[in-house]
TIZA-256957 format. One record per residue (C-alpha): x, y, z; residue number from 1. Coordinates in steps of 0.25 Angstrom, whole numbers, plus 5000, padded with zeros to 4 digits. Each point is the difference from the previous one (the first is absolute). Example, Ala and Ser with C-alpha at 12.3 -4.5 7.8 and 13.67 -1.06 7.14 Angstrom:
2
{{5049,4982,5031},1},
{{5006,5014,4998},2},
***
This chain:
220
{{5618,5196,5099},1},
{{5007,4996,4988},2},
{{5016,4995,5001},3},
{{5002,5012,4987},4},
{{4991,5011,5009},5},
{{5006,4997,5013},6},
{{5014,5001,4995},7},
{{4996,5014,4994},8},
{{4995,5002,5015},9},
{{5013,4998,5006},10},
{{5008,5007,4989},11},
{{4992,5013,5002},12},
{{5001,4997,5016},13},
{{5014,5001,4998},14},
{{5001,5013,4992},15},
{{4994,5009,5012},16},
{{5001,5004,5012},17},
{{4998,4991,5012},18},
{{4994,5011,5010},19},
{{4991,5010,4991},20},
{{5006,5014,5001},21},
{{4996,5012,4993},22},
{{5010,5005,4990},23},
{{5011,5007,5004},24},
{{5000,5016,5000},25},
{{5010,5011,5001},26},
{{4994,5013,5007},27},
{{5005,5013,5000},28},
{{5000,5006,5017},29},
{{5002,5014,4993},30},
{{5013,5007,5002},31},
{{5010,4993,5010},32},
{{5009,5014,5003},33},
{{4997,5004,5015},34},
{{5006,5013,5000},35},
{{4993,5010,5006},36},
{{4998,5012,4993},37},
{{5001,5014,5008},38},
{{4985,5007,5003},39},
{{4999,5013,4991},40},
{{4989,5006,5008},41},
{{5001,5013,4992},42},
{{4998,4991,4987},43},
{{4990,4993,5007},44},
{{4993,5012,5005},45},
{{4999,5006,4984},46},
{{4994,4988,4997},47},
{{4988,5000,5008},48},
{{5000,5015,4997},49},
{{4997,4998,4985},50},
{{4991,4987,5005},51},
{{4992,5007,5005},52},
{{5000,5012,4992},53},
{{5005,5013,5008},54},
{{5009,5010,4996},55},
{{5011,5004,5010},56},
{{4992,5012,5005},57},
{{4989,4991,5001},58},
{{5007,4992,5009},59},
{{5005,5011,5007},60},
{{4987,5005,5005},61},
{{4995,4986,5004},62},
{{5013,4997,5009},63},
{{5003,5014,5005},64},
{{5015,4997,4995},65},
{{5005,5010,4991},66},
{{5001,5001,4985},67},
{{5015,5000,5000},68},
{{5003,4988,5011},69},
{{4991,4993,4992},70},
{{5008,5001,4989},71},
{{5013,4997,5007},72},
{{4994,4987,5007},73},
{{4995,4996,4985},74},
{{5015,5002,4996},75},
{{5008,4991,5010},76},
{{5005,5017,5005},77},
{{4993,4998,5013},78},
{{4996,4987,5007},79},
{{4986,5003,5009},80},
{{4999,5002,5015},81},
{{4990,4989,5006},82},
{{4991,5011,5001},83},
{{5001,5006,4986},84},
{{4995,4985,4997},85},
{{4990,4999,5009},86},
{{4995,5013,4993},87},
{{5001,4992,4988},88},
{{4992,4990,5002},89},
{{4989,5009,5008},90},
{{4998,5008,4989},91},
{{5001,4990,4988},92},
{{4993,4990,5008},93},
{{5008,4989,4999},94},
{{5008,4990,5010},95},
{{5015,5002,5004},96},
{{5004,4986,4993},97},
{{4994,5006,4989},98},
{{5011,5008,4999},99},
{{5011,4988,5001},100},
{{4994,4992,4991},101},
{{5007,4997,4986},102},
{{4990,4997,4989},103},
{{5001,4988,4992},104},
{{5009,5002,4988},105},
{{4991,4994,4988},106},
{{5008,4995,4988},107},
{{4994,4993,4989},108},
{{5007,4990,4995},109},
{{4990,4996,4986},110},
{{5002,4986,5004},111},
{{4990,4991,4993},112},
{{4999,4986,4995},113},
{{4988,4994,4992},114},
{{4998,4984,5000},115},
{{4990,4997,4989},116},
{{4989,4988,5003},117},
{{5006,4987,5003},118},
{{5014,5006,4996},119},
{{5006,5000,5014},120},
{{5010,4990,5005},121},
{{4997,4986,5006},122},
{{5003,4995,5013},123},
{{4992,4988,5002},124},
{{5000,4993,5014},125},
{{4995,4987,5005},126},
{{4987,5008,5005},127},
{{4999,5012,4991},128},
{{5004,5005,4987},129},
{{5006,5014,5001},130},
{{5000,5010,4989},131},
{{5010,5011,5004},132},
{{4997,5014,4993},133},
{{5009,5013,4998},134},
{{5011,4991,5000},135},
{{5008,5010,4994},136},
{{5001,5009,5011},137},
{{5009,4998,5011},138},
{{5000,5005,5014},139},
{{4984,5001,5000},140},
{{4994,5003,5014},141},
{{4990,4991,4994},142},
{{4999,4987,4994},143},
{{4988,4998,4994},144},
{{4996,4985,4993},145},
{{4987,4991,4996},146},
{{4999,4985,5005},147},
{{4993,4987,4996},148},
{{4996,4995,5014},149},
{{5004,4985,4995},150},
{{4999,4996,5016},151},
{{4986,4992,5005},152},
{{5002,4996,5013},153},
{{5007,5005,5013},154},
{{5010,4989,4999},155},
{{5006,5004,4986},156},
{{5008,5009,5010},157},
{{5011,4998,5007},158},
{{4999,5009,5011},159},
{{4995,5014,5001},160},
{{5006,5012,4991},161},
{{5007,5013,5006},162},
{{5008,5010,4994},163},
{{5004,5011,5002},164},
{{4991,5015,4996},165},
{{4985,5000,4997},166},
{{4991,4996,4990},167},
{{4988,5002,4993},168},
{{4993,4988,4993},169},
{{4987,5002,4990},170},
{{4991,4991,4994},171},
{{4999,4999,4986},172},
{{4994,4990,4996},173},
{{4992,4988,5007},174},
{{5002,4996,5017},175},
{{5009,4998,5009},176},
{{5003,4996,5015},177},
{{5009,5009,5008},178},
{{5007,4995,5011},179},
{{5006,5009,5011},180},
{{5007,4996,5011},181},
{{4992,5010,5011},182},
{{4987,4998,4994},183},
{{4991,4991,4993},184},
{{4999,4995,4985},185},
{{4992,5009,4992},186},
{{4997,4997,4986},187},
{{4999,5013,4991},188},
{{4994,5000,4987},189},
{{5002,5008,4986},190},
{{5002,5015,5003},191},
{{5004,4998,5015},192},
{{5013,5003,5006},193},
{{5010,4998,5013},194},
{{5011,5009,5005},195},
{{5007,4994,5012},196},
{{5014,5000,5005},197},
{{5009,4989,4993},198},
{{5007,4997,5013},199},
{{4990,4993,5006},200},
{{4997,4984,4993},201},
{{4990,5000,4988},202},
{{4997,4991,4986},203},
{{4988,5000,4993},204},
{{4992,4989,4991},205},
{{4990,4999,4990},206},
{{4985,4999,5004},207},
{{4996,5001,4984},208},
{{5000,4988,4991},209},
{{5009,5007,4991},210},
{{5015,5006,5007},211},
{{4996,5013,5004},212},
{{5009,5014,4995},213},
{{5004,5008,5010},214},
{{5008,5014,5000},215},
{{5011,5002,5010},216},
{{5009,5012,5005},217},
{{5011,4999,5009},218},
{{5006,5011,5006},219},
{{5010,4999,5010},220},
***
């Protein structure tokens, strides 16, 4: 090696990372208010009424309860015996949790964020050269890049990777190796894929002549 190139070497060297480590990422855990919210069986009770389609007389006949305290329970006036449940969920066929359960409140936030090709941002390594995508969005439950595998060689590493969450890696383009800490390498070519759990050690290199491409997605 050159004097000029081996200088470059050391100068590049010195501009990343000792340890490789995938970029860092900010996830959103949902909502962090633990208040419990009091159980509105009548509410609840309306609601798998209209699910499954029955009017109140309808219900009425199937339970054996009447019209009218049907109508109260559905109306927080009444709060039902254990019995006037059990009759609930004989007649509608349905468990008694069913009856406590809350549904999922679905917002839809219209988050989105498009990263043109080869527009994403660059977060090159020792043994890998990241392209980060939706960039713009913050407090993703995803995280969602492409690498260069620049590594060739088990030694390139240091020690084995782990963080936190899972991951899902697919090959784009040419070979790799994958090595887990609990099995052996596998090498996976274009068009195959890996989930596994991020905690436990892993690195990968290219098999290919060329740096393979890879997609990955990390979700914590």
């Amino acid at each position: 090696m050159t004097e000029k190139k081996k200088a470059d070497s050391d100068s590049m060297k010195s501009t990343l990372p000792a340890q490789d480590v995938y970029p860092s990422m900010t996830v959103s855990h949902g909502n962090s208010d633990n208040k419990i919210a009091p159980i509105k069986l009548g509410q609840r009770l309306k609601e798998i009424r209209k699910t499954l389609g029955l009017t109140l007389e309808e219900v009425s006949q199937k339970t054996g309860l009447a019209r009218s305290t049907l109508s109260k329970i559905e109306n927080e006036q009444i709060s039902p015996t254990f019995q006037a449940m059990q009759k609930l969920t004989n007649g509608l066929q349905i468990d008694i949790p069913q009856l406590f359960a809350t549904p999922k409140q679905r917002t839809a936030t219209g988050r989105r964020d498009i990263t043109r090709f080869e527009e994403g941002k660059a977060h090159p390594t020792l043994t890998y050269e990241h392209e980060l995508l939706a960039t713009h969005l913050t407090n993703k439950k995803m995280m969602p890049f492409k690498s260069l595998v620049r590594a060739r060689n088990f030694e390139d590493y240091t020690g084995w990777i782990r963080h936190d969450g899972e991951e899902f890696l697919l090959v784009l383009n040419g070979e790799i190796t994958f090595f887990s800490e609990f099995y052996e390498p596998i090498n996976l070519n274009q068009g195959d894929s890996v989930y596994y759990d991020a905690n436990m050690g892993h690195m990968l290199i290219s098999a290919s002549e060329q740096d393979a491409l890879i997609l990955w997605v990390t979700a914590s």
